[in-house]
C-alpha positions as CSV (number, residue, x, y, z in Angstrom):
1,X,40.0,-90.7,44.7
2,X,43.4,-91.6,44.0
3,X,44.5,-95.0,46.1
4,X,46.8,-94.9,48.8
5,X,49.9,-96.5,48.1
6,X,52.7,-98.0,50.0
7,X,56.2,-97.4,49.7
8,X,59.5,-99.5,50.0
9,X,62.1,-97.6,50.1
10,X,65.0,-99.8,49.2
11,X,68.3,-99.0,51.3
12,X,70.2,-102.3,52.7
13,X,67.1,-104.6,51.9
14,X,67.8,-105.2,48.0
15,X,66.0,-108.5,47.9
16,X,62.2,-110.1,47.6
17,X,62.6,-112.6,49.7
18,X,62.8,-112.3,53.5
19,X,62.9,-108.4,53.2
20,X,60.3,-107.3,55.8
21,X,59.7,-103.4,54.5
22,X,58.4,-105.6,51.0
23,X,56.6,-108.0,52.9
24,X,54.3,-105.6,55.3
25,X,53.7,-103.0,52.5
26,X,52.2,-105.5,50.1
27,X,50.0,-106.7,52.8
28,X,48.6,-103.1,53.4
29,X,48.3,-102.3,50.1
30,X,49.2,-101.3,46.6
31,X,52.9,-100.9,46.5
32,X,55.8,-99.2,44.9
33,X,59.4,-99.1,45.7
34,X,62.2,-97.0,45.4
35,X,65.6,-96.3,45.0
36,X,67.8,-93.4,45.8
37,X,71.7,-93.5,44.3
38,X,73.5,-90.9,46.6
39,X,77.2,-91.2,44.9
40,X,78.4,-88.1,46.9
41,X,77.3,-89.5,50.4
42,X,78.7,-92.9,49.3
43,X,82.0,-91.1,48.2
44,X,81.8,-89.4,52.2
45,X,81.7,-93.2,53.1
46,X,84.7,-94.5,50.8
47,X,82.7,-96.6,49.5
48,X,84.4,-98.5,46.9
49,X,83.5,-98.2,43.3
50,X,82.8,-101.7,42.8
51,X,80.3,-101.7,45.3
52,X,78.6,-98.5,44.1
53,X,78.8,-100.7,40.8
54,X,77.6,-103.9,42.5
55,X,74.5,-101.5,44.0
56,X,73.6,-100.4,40.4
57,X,73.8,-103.6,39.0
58,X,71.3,-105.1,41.5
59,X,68.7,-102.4,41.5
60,X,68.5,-103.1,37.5
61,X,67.7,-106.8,38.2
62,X,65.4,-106.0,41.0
63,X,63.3,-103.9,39.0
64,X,62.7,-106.9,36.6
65,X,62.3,-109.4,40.2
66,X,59.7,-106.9,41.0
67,X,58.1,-106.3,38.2
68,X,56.9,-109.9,38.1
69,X,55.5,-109.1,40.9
70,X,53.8,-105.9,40.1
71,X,55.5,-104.1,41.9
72,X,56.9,-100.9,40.0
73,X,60.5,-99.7,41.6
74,X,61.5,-96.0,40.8
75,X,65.6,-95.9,40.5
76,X,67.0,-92.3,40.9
77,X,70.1,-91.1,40.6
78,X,70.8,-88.4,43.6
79,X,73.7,-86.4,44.8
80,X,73.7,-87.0,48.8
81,X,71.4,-87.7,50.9
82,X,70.4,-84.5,51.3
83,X,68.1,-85.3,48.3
84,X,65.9,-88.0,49.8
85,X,63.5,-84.9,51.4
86,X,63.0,-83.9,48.5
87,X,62.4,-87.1,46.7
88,X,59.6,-87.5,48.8
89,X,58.4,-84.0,48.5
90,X,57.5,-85.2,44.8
91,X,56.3,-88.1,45.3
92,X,53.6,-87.0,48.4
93,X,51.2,-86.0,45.1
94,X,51.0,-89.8,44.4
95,X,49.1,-90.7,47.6
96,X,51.3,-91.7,49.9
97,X,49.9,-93.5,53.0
98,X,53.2,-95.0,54.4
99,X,57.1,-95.3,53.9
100,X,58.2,-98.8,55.1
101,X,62.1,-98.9,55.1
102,X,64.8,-100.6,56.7
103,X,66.7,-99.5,59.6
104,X,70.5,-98.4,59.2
105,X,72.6,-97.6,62.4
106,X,75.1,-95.1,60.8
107,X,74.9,-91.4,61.6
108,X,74.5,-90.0,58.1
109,X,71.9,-92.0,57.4
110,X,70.4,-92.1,60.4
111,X,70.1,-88.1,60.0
112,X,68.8,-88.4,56.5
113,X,66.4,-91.1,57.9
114,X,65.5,-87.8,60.7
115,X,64.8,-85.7,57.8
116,X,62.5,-87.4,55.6
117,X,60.2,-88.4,59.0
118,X,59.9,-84.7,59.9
119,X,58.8,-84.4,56.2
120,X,56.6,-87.3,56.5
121,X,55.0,-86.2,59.8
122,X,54.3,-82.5,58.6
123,X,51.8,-84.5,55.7
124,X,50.5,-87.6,57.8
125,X,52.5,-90.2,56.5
126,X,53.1,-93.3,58.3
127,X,56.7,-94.8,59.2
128,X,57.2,-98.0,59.2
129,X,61.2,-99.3,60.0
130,X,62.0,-102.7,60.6
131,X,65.4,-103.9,62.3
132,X,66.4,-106.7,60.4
133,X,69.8,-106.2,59.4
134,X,71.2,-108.5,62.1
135,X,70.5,-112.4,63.5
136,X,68.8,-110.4,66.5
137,X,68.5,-107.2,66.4
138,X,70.6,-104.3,68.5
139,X,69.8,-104.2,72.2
140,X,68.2,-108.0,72.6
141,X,71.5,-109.5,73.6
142,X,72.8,-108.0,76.8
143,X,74.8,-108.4,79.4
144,X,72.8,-108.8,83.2
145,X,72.6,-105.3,83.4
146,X,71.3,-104.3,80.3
147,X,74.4,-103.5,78.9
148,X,75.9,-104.1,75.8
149,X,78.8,-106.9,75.9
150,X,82.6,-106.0,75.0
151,X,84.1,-109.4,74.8
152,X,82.4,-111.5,72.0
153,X,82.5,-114.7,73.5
154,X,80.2,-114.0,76.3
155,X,78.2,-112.3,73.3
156,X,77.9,-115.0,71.2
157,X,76.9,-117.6,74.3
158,X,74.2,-114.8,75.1
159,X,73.2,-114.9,71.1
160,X,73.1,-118.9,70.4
161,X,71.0,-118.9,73.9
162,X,68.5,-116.5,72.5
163,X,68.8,-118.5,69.0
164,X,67.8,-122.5,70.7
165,X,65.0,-120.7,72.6
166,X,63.1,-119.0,69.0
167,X,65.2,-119.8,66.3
168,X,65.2,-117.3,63.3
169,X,62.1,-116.6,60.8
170,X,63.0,-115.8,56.9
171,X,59.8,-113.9,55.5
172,X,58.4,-115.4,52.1
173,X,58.6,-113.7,48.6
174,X,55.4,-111.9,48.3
175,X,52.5,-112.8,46.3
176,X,52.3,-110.5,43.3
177,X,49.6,-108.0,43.4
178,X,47.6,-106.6,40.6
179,X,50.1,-104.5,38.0
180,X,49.7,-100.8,37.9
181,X,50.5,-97.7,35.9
182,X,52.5,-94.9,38.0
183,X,52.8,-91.5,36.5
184,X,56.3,-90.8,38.4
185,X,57.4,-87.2,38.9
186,X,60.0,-85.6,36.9
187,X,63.6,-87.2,38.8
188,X,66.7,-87.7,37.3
189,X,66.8,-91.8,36.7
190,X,69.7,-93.9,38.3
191,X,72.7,-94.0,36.2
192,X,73.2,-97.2,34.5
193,X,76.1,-99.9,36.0
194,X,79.1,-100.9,34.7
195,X,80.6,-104.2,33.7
196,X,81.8,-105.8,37.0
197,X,85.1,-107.7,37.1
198,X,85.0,-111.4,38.4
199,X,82.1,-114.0,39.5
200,X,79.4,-111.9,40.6
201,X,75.9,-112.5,40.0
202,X,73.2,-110.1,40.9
203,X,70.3,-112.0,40.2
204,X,68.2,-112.9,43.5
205,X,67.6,-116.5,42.5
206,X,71.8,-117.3,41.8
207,X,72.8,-115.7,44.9
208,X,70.5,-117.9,46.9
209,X,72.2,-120.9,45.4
210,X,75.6,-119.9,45.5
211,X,74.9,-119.6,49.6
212,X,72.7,-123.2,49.5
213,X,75.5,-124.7,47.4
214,X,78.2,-123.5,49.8
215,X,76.1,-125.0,52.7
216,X,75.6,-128.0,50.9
217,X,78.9,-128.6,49.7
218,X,81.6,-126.7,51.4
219,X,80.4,-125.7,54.8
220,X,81.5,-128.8,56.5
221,X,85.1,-128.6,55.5
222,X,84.8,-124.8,56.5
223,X,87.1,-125.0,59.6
224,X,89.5,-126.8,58.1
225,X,90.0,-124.9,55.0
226,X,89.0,-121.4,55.7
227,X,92.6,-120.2,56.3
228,X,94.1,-121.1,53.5
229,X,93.7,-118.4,50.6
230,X,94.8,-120.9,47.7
231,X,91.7,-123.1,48.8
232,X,88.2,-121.9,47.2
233,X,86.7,-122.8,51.1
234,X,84.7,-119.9,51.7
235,X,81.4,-119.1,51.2
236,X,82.0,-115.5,49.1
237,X,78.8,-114.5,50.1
238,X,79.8,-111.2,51.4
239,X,79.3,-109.0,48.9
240,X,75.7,-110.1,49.3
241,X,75.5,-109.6,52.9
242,X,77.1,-105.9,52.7
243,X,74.6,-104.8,50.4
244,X,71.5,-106.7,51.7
245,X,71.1,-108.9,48.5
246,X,70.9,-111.7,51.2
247,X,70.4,-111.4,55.1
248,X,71.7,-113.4,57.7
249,X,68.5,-114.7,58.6
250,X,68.4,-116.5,55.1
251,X,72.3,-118.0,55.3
252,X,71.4,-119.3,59.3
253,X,67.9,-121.1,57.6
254,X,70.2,-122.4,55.2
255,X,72.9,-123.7,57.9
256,X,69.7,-125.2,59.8
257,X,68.8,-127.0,56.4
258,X,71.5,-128.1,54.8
259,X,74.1,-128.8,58.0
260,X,71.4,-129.6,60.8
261,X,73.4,-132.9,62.0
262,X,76.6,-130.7,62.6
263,X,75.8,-127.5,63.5
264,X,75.3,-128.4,67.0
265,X,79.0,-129.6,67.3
266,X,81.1,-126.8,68.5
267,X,84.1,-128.1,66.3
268,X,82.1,-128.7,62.8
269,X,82.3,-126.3,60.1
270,X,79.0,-125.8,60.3
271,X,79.1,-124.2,63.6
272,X,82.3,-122.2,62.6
273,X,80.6,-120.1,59.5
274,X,77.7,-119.9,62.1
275,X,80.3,-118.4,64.1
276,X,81.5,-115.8,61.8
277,X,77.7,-114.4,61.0
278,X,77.5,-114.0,64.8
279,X,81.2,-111.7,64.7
280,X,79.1,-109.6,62.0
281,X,75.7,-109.5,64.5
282,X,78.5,-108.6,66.7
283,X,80.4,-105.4,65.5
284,X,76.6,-103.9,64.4
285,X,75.5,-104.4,68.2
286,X,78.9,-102.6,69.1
287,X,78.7,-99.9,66.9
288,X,75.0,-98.9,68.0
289,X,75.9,-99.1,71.4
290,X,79.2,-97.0,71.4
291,X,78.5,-94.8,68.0
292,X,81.5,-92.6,68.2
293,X,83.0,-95.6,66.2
294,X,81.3,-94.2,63.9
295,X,83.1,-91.0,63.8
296,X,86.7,-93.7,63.9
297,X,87.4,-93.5,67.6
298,X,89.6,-96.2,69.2
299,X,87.0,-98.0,71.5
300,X,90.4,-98.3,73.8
301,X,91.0,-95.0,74.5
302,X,94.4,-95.4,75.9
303,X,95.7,-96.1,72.5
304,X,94.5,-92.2,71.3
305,X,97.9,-91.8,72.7
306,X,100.2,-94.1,70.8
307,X,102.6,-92.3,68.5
308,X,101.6,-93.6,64.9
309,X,104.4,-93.1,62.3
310,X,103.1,-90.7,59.1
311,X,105.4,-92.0,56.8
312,X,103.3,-92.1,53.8
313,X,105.9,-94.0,51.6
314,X,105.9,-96.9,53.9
315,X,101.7,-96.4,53.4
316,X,101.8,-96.5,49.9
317,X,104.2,-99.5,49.1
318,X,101.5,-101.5,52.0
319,X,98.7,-100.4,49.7
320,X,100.5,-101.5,46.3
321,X,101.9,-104.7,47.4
322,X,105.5,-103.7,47.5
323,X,106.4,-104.0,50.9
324,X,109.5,-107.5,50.3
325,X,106.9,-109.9,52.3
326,X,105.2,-111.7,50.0
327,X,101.9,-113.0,51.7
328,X,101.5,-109.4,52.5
329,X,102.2,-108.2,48.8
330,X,99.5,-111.0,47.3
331,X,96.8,-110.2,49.6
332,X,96.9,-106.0,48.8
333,X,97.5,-107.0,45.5
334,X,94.3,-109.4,45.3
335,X,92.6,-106.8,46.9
336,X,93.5,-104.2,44.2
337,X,93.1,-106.4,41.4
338,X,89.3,-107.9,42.8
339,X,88.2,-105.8,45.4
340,X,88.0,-108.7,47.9
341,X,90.5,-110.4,50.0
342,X,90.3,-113.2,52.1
343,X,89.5,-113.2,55.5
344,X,92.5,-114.3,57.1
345,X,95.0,-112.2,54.8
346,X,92.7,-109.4,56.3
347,X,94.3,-110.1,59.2
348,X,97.4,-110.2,58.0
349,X,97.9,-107.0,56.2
350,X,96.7,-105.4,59.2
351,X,98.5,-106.2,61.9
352,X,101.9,-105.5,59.0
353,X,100.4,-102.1,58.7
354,X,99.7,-101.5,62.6
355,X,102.2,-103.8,64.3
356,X,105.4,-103.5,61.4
357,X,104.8,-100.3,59.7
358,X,103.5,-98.1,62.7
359,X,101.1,-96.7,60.6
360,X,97.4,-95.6,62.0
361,X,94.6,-98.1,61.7
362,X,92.2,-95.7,60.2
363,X,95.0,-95.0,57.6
364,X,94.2,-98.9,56.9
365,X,90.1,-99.1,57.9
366,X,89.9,-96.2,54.9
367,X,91.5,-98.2,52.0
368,X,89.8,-101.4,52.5
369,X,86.5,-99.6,52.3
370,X,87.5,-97.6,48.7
371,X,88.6,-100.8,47.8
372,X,86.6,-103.6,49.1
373,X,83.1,-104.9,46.9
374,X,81.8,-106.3,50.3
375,X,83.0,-103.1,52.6
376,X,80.8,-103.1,55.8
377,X,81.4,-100.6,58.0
378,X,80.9,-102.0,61.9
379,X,82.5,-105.4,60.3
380,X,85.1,-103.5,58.3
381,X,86.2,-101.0,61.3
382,X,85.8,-103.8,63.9
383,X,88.3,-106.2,62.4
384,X,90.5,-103.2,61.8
385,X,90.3,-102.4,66.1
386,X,90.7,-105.8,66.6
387,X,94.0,-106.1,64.9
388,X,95.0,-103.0,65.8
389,X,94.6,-104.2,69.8
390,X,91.8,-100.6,70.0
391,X,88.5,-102.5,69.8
392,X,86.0,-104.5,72.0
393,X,87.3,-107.9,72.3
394,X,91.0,-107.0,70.8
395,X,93.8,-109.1,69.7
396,X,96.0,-108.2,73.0
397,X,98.5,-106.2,71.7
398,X,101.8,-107.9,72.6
399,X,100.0,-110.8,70.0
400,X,101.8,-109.6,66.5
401,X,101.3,-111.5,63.4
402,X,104.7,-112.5,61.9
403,X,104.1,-112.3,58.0
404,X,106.9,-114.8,57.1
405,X,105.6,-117.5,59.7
406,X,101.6,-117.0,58.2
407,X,102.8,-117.1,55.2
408,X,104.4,-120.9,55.3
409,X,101.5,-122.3,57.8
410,X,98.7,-120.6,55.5
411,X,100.3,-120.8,51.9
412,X,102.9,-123.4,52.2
413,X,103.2,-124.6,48.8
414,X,103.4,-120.7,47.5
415,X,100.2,-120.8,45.2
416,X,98.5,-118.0,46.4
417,X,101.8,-116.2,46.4
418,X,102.9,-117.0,42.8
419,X,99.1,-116.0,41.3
420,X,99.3,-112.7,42.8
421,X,103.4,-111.8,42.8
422,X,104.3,-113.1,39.4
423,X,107.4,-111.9,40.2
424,X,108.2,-114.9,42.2
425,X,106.4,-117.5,40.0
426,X,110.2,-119.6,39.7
427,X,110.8,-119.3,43.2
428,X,110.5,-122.6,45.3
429,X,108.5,-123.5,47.8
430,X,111.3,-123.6,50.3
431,X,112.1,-119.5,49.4
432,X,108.8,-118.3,48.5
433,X,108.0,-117.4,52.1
434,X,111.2,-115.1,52.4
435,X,112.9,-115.1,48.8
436,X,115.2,-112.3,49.8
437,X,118.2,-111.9,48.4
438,X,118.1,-113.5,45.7
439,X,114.6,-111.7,44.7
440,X,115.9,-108.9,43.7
441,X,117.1,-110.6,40.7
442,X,113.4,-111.1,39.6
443,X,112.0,-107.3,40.4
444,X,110.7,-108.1,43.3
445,X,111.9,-105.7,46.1
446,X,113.6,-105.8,49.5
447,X,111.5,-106.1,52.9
448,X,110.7,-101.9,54.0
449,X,110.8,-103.4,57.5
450,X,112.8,-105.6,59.4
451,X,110.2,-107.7,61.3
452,X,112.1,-108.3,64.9
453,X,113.0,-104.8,65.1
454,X,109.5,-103.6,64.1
455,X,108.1,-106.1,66.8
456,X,110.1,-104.3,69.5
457,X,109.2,-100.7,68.4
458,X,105.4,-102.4,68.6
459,X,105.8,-103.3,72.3
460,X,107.3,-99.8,72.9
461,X,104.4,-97.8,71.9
462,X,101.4,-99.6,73.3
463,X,103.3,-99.3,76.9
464,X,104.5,-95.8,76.1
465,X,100.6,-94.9,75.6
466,X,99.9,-97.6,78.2
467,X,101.8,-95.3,80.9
């Protein structure tokens, strides 16, 4: 008889370590694991092409992490997910006893997660999910009622409560069990990864010490130095995070190791990366709790009413960088040439696009995920409510960014500015912020937007939709 085997199925869990679908299977049994590339559903997403890249690239090294541990990981290349029925239709000849998997709060893939239990059901297979993609998981921090909290400061007194009282577990790399031959159904295999541009490692092992060497060395100049975008003071971690490559259970460990004689001090750096992977537990818990985000709702609903301008012109310079402000032209410009952008300019470009430009935020949500290499939707789609003034816990919004004023108190000396706007490479200090007139003799162009006047219009539309 034919041994019963075990399944991963590898979704937003793509590591060995602390990855609790790995961990459980291998102690029930003889394991395999698998992969299912769905380009089309990814494309319904926007996910960005890097990232799809990024997901290719770490499913090739995770075969060989596995393999040292005998554990054999089927890659296939699918269309949508659709597919993963019959993916397990095939592989139900095999043996299968049980399907351990992570749990994802979307809708698609909740449905497709639907799907393949009705199929596993029908044959006697077990399901085994585990919710692990946050600190603590969706519906354990509440408000008095049960409810789930809009504001996140409450939310994040509620979490760090919960955190002193049982800290955080990170699950060991499994032992290896004994190797074994599969003989795998006829699937299309994964289609092989690209080159990726930039300083991204995919290998479990140097994404563990990039995140140990920020907390060793960085972290505790991390409040200091987070806003500035010429400064290398964040952890760049993210990409890791959106795809699963790390969890936050293994960078709060790390904090806990490395920064244990500051992370208690509500001021240290420490406690203000601590702070940011609680914003990410944050907008997961929001968007399981009120999921027609998911289908890009304004959480506000008020604002369904505001009048957005569909001047796609104005759209496309914001996206290319040619919009006269400079801090706002770098940071879409980093983000074209990378696919990352820091955190602050983040904020920036969005409240220009929102708050100058008129334009919808969705308009704004959608491009950063095609773009981004770290694109998470409830973190991507809850900083775009915030700035927008439509989400849980908004920026109020009367509060509007001034590009030209960020730009001196974040950039002052110009640096990011001249690496990404070469245009402006002679300019001085002094001029760099607002280089107009004179700019024009360099290429650069003229501001699409006068800033006071687009403040005003701002004002007007929020208490238009308001009334």
């Amino acid at each position: 008889m034919t041994t019963a085997l075990q399944v991963v199925w590898l979704r937003s869990d793509l590591r060995c370590y602390d990855n609790a679908s790995l961990h459980h299977a291998m102690q029930q049994g003889p394991t395999i694991a698998l992969f299912i590339a769905s380009p089309l559903s990814w494309q319904q997403h926007d996910m960005a092409m890097l990232k799809q890249n990024l997901l290719r690239r770490r499913i090739e090294q995770m075969q060989q992490e596995l393999a040292s541990i005998g554990v054999p990981l089927l890659a296939i290349e699918g269309s949508d997910y659709s597919m993963a029925v019959d993916v397990f239709a095939k592989l139900l000849p095999l043996n299968i006893a049980a399907v351990h998997c992570e749990v994802e709060y979307e809708l698609r893939e909740q449905q497709r997660d639907a799907s393949v239990q009705q199929l596993l059901v029908r044959h006697q297979v077990a399901w085994c999910s585990y919710d692990r993609l946050c600190g603590f998981a969706p519906g354990s921090i509440t408000t008095a009622d049960g409810g789930m909290y809009k504001v996140f400061t409450p939310f994040k007194r509620n979490w760090l409560q919960r955190y002193h009282q049982t800290g955080v577990t990170v699950l060991p790399k499994p032992k290896p069990q004994p190797a074994m031959e599969i003989e795998w159904p006829e699937l299309p295999a994964m289609q092989p990864a690209s080159e990726l541009p930039g300083d991204w490692p995919v290998a479990e092992v140097a994404v563990l010490e990039r995140m140990r060497d920020f907390c060793q060395q960085k972290v505790q100049q991390y409040k200091t130095q987070r806003d500035f975008p010429a400064i290398d003071g964040t952890s760049m971690i993210s990409p890791y995070l959106a795809i699963g490559l790390l969890s936050v259970r293994q960078c709060i460990k790390r904090l806990e190791l490395e920064a244990a004689n500051t992370l208690q001090q509500a001021d240290s750096g420490a406690a203000t990366w601590l702070s940011e992977l609680i914003w990410r537990d944050f907008y997961k818990h929001v968007l399981v709790a009120w999921p027609n985000l998911i289908k890009h709702q304004a959480f506000q609903s008020y604002t369904s009413a505001i009048r957005w301008s569909k001047d796609e012109a104005l759209f496309t310079a914001w996206c290319e960088g040619r919009t006269g402000y400079p801090l706002v032209d770098a940071a879409m410009r980093q983000l074209n040439q990378t696919g990352w952008m820091h955190n602050r300019l983040r904020m920036v470009v969005a409240s220009f696009l929102v708050k100058d430009l008129h334009l919808d935020w969705r308009w704004g949500e959608r491009y950063f995920m095609s773009r981004l290499i770290d694109g998470d939707f409830a973190a991507n789609n809850g900083g775009w409510q915030w700035a927008a003034s439509t989400g849980t816990d908004a920026v109020p919004y009367f509060r509007i960014f001034n590009p030209v004023t960020q730009s001196k108190r974040f950039d002052p000396d110009g640096d990011f500015i001249r690496k990404f706007v070469p245009e402006l490479a002679d300019v001085s200090a002094k001029r760099i912020h607002w280089p107009h007139p004179v700019a024009a003799d360099c290429g650069y162009p003229a501001p699409i937007v006068d800033h006071a006047t687009a403040r005003q219009r701002t004002l007007e539309l929020y208490q238009d939709a308001k009334s």
